[in-house]
C-alpha distance (Angstrom), angle and dihedral (degrees) to the residues before:
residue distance angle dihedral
X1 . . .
X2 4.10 . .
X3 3.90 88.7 .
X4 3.72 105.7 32.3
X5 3.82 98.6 86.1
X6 3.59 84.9 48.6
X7 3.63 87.5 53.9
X8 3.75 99.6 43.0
X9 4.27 90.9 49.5
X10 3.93 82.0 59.1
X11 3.51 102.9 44.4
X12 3.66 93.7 44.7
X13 4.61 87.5 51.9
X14 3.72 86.3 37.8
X15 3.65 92.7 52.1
X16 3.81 107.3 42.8
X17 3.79 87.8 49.1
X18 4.03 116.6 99.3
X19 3.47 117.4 -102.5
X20 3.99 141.4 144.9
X21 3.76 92.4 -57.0
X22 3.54 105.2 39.9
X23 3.65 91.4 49.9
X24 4.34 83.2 48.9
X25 3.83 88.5 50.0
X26 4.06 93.6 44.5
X27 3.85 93.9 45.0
X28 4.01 86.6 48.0
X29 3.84 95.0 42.6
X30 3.81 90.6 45.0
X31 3.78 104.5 47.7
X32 4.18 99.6 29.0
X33 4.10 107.4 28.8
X34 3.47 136.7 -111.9
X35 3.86 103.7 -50.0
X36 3.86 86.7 51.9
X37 4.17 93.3 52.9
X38 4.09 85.7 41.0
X39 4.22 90.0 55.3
X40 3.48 95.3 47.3
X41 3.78 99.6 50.7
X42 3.84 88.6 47.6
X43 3.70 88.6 52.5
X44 3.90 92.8 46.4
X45 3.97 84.3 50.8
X46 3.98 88.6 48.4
X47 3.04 95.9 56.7
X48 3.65 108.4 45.5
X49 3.61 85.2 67.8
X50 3.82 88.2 77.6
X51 3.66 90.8 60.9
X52 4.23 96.6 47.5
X53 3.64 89.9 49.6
X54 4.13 93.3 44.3
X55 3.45 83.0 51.3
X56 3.56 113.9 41.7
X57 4.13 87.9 56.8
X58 3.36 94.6 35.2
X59 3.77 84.1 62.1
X60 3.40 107.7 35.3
X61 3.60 88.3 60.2
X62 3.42 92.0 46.7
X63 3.68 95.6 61.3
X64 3.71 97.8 42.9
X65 3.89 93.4 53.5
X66 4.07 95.8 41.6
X67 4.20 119.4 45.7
X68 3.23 85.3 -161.0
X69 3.54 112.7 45.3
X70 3.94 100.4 88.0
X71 3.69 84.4 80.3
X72 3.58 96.1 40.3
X73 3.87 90.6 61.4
X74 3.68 89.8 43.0
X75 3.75 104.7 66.7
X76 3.60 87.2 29.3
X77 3.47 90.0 60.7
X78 3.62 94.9 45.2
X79 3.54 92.8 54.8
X80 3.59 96.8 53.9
X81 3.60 89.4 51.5
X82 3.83 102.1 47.9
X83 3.94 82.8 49.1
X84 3.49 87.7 49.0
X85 4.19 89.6 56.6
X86 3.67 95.3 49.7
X87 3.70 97.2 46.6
X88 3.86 83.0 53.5
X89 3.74 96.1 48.2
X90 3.90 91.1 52.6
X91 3.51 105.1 30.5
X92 4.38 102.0 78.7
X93 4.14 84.6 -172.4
X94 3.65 126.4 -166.8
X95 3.74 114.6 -47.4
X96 4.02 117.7 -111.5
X97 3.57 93.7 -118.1
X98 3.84 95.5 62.6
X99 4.13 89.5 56.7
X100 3.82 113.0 104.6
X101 3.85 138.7 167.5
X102 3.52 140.7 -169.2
X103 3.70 119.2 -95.1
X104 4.00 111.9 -100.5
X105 4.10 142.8 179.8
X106 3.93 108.5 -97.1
X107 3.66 89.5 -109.3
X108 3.80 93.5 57.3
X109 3.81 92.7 47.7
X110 3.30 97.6 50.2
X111 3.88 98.7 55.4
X112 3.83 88.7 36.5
X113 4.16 80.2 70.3
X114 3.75 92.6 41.0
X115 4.56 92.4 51.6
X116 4.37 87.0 36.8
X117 3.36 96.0 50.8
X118 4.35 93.2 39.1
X119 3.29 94.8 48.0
X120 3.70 93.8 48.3
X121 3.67 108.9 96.1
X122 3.74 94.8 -177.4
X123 3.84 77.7 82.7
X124 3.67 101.3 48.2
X125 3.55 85.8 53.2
X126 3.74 99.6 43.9
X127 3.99 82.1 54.2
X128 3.30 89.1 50.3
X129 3.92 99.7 53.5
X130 4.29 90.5 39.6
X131 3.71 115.0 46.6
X132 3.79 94.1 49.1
X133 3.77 100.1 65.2
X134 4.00 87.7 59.1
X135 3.54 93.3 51.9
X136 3.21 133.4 102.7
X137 3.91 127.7 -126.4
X138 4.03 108.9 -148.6
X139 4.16 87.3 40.1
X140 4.03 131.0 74.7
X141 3.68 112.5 -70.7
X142 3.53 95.4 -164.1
X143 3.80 93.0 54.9
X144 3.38 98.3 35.3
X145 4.46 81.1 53.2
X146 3.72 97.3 48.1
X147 3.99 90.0 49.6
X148 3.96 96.7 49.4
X149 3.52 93.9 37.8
X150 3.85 91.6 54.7
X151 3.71 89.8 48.0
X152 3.04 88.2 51.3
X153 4.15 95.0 47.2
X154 3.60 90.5 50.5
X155 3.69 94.4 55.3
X156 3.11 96.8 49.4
X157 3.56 98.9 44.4
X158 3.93 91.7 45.4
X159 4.05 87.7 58.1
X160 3.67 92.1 44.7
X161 3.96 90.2 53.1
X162 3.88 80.1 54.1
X163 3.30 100.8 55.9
X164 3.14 96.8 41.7
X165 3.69 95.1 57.7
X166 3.86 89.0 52.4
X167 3.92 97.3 49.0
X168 4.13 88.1 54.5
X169 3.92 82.8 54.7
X170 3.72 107.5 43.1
X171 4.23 96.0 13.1
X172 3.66 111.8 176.9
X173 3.56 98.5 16.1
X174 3.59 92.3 58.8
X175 4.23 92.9 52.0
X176 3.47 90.7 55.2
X177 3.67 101.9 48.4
X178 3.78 91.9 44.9
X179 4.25 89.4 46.0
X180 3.95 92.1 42.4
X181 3.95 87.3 59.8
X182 3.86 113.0 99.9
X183 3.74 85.8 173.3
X184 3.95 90.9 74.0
X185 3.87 91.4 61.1
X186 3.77 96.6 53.3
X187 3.65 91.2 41.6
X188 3.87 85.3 56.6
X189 3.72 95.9 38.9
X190 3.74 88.3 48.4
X191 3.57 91.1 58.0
X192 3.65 99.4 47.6
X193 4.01 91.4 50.7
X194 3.79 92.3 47.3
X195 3.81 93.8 44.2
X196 3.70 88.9 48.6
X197 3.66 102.3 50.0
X198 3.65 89.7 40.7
X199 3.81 90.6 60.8
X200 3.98 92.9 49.7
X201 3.37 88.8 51.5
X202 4.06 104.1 45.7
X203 3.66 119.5 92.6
């Protein structure tokens, strides 16, 4: 309970910040409607089940085999993420509004945001660097994994349902306001670099 409002105040920046998804959601909002944006941020959220689950056993047997490897996946984790903020800070990207897809059946959409966002390993590994620095040590990582990382699901998907509702509304006009603002990618850097340093740093 010491950590979680930590955890919620970066889940919350983390998740209202435009990434991969949001700019899938926007671009299938924008250019097919409401039910379209709805499918594809249900599919996103799908699918990043795949990665909690990899990673909550992946860890929990990773920390019974290896004494040692709590700290291991701490400072790896840290590292990841501070590179993760400073390839955000310096890399401007490709604004949302220039995103497009090809029109699809609801069906298709939807698992097309299930397989993008399973195949992605960007997220296994940003799952991987995340949930471990609100964990703690002497309880059940695997529990403790499945419950943040279906916090963190449900935010996420819950702000992509929101966006997507908006983009069917205002469409274009909405993409390029979001991809004009440079304030978005130092918010996110910001909280990559600060989440990173603060997970070398904890005990």
């Amino acid at each position: 309970m010491t950590t979680l409002p930590v955890f919620l105040t970066a889940m919350f920046l983390l998740n209202i910040t435009p990434g991969p998804d949001m700019l899938y959601v926007l671009a299938r909002a924008s250019g097919q409607g409401r039910a379209a944006g709805l499918a594809s941020a249900l599919g996103i959220g799908a699918g990043c089940f795949f990665h909690i689950f990899a990673v909550a056993f992946g860890l929990a047997g990773l920390l019974r085999t290896v004494p040692m490897a709590y700290n291991a996946v701490r400072y790896a984790g840290a590292a990841y993420l501070i590179y993760l903020g400073v390839r955000t800070l310096l890399d401007r990207g490709a604004a949302v509004g220039t995103v497009t897809v090809a029109p699809a059946s609801l069906s298709r959409i939807f698992f097309q945001g299930v397989i993008t966002n399973v195949l992605n390993p960007k997220v296994a590994f940003f799952f991987l660097a995340f949930l471990p620095q609100f964990l703690d040590a002497h309880r059940s990582a695997f529990a403790q994994t499945v419950k943040l990382g279906f916090i963190f699901d449900c935010s996420g998907t819950t702000v992509n349902i929101v966006v997507a509702l908006a983009a069917s509304s205002l469409g274009d006009v909405l993409r390029r306001r979001i991809g004009g603002a440079p304030a978005f990618r130092w918010l996110t850097g910001s909280v990559f670099i600060g989440l990173g340093l603060r997970m070398a740093h904890s005990d």
